[in-house]
N, C-alpha and C positions, 0 to 999 in steps of 0.2 A: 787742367781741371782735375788732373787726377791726382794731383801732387796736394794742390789744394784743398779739396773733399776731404781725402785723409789724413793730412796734417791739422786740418783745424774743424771739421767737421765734428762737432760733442755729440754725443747717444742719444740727447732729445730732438737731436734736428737743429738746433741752432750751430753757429759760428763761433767761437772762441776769438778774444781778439787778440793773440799774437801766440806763436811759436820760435820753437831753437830753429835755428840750421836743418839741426838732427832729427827734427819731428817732437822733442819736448814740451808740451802747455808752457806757457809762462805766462799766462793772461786767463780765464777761464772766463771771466763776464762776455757775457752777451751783449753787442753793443748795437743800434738800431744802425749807424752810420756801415758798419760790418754788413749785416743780414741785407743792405740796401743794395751794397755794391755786390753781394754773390747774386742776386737777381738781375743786376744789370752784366754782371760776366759770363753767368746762364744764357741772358737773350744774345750776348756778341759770340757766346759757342753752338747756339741754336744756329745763328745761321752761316757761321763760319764754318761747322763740319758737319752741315746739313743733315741737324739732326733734331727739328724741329719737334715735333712729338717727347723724343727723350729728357729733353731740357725742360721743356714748358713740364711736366711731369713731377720733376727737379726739383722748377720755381714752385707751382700750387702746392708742394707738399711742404715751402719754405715758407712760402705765405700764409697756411694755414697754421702750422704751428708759431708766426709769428702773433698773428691774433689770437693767439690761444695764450701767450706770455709775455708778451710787448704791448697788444694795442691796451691803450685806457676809457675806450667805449666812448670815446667821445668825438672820433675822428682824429685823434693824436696817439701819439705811441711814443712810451717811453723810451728817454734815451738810451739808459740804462737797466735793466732788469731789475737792478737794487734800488733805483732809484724813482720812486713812485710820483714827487712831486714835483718833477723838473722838466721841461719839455724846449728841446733845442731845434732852431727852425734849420740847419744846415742838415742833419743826417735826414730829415723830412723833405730837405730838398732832392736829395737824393734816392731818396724812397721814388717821387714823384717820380725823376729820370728813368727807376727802373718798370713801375709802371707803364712809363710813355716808351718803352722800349720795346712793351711785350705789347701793347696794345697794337702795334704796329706789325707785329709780325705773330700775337699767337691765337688759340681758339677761343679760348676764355674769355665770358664776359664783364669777369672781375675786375681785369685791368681797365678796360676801358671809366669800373666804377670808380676802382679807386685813385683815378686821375682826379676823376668831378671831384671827388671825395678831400685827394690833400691840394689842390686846388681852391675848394671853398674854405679850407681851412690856413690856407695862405692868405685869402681874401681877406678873412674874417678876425685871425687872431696873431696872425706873424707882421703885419703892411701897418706898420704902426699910424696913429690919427691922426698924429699930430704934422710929420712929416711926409709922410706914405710913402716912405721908406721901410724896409724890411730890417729888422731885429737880432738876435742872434740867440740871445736867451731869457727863455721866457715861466713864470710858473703854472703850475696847472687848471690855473684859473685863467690864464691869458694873459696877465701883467708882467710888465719886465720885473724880471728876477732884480731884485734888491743887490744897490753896490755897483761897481764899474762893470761888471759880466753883461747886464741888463740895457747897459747904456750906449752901447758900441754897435757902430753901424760899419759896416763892411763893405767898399764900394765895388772890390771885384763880388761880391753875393749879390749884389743889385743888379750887375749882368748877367751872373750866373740863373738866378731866378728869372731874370726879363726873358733871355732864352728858352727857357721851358715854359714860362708861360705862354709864349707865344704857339709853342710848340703843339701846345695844349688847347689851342681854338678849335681844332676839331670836332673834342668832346666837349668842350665850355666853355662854349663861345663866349656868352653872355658878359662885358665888361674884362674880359681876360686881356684882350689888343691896348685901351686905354690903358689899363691898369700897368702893364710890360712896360710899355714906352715911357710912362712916367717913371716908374723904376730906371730904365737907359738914361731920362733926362739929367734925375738926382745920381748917380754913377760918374754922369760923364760933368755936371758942373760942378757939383762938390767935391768927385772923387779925381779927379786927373790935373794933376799938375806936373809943371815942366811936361807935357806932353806924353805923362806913365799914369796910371791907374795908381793909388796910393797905398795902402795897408789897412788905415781905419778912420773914422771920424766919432765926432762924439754925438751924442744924440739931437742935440741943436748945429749936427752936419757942420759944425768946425775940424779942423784938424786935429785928430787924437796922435795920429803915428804916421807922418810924413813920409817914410821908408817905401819900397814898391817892388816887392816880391814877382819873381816871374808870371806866375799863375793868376793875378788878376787881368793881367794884357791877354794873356788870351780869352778869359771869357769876356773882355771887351770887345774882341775880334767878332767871336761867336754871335753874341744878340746885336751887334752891328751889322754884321751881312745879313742875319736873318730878317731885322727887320727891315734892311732896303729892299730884298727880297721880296715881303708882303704888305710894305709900304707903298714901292716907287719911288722916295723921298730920298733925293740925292743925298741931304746931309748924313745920311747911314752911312753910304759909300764913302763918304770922304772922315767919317768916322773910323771905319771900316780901315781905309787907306792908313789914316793916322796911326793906328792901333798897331797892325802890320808893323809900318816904321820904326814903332816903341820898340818892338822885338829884337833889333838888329844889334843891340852893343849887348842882349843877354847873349848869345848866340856867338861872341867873340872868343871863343874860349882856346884852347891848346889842344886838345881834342876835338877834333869834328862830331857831331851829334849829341855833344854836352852842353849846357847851359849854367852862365852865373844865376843863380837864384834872388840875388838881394842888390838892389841898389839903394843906396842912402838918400836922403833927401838933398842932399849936396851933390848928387847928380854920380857918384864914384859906384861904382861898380864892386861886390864886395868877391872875392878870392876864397872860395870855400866848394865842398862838395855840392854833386847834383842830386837834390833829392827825386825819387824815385816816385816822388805823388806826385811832383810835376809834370810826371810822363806822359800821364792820363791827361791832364790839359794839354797839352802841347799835344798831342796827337789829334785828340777831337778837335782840335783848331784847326789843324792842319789837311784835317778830311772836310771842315766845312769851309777853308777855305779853297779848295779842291772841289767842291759840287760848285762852289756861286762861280768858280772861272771856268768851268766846261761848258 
């Protein structure tokens, strides 16, 4: 954390989105997907060095200067700080995460608001009409962003959001359970073939990109256990099961603890480095599949 703060930490409070090695800027924008994930590494050092008060302290002073320069007062926030009229539902999903993070473990009664908060605005403007399916990019009025950006549905985000949503009945209840599980339904029929989670679909949930990157299997795993968990509904479990199994030829590597990243649609396995943002998935997978077998 402390490496962190001071290498990318800018003088108004916000995040900078990348550095040298050496401590360098090489990125100065403020990016909403950034300032999401130091709130959710805030609540995982809140209670890993039990230091609960100093963090949460951290977060409200990162959340407050976010709506002070990000939010767009309408229950969305910009992606981008230069970018005023573009609103992207993945860094908002992650906002959510870190909300549902702090709700769970801090004083404040903000978090718990602004779960309802990008919750109703998942509801409302990201779960498209036509499909009910979730989006990726959207304009500031709610419509897909004009051109292929707009049009592309992400079948690992359909687990990834069904898990939080679910996550999220505590404080909003109200149609949050149906709404998840439909998201899981459209994930797992349109999105999984040959037995992997795919890359993308087109907005009429045809195949855009056959390909099936490490990191959508695991948020399959995720809102599969969760919801056999608060379903009862065996087919989770054996979802759940399936998802597991996908994992096993990423995991074949020369290295123990690395991962292939990309398999083709032709089933091959691709020969290339471990990206370092899959670590994140593969670990939260690995703790929640670690709670459903204890």
């Amino acid at each position: 954390m402390d490496y962190f703060t001071k290498r990318y930490l800018r003088s108004d409070g916000l995040f900078r989105a990348m550095a040298g090695a050496d401590g360098t800027p090489l990125d100065e924008r403020a990016l909403l997907y950034d300032q999401a994930f130091a709130l959710i590494g805030y609540a995982a050092a809140a209670t890993a060095l039990d230091a609960r008060a100093e963090f949460e302290a951290r977060a409200l002073a990162l959340r407050r200067v976010m709506a002070a320069r990000l939010s767009a007062g309408d229950g969305s926030y910009y992606s981008d700080e230069r970018c005023a009229g573009h609103r992207e539902s993945n860094p908002h999903m992650h906002l959510l995460e870190a909300h549902l993070a702090w709700a769970e473990i801090g004083r404040d009664p903000g978090w718990a608001g602004g779960v309802r908060s990008l919750v109703d605005l998942a509801l409302s403007r990201f779960i498209r009409k036509d499909s009910g399916a979730i989006g990726e990019s959207y304009l500031s009025t709610g419509e897909p962003t004009p051109g292929i950006a707009g049009r592309i549905i992400e079948p690992g985000h359909q687990f990834e959001w069904a898990w939080l949503l679910l996550r999220s009945e505590r404080w909003r209840p109200h149609a949050v359970r149906e709404t998840a599980l439909r998201l899981i339904s459209i994930g797992e029929e349109f999105g999984v073939h040959q037995g992997v989670v795919i890359n993308a679909l087109h907005e009429d949930l045809t195949v855009r990109d056959g390909n099936a990157r490490f990191w959508p299997q695991t948020e399959r795993l995720k809102a599969a256990l969760l919801a056999a968990a608060l379903t009862g509904e065996p087919r989770y479990r054996s979802m759940a099961e399936a998802a597991a199994i996908g994992w096993i030829p990423y995991l074949n590597t020369p290295v123990p603890g690395l991962w292939l990243d990309l398999r083709l649609a032709g089933g091959d396995l691709v020969a290339s480095p471990a990206p370092a943002s899959t670590f994140y998935h593969l670990v939260g997978a690995i703790a929640a599949l670690d709670r459903a077998c204890s």
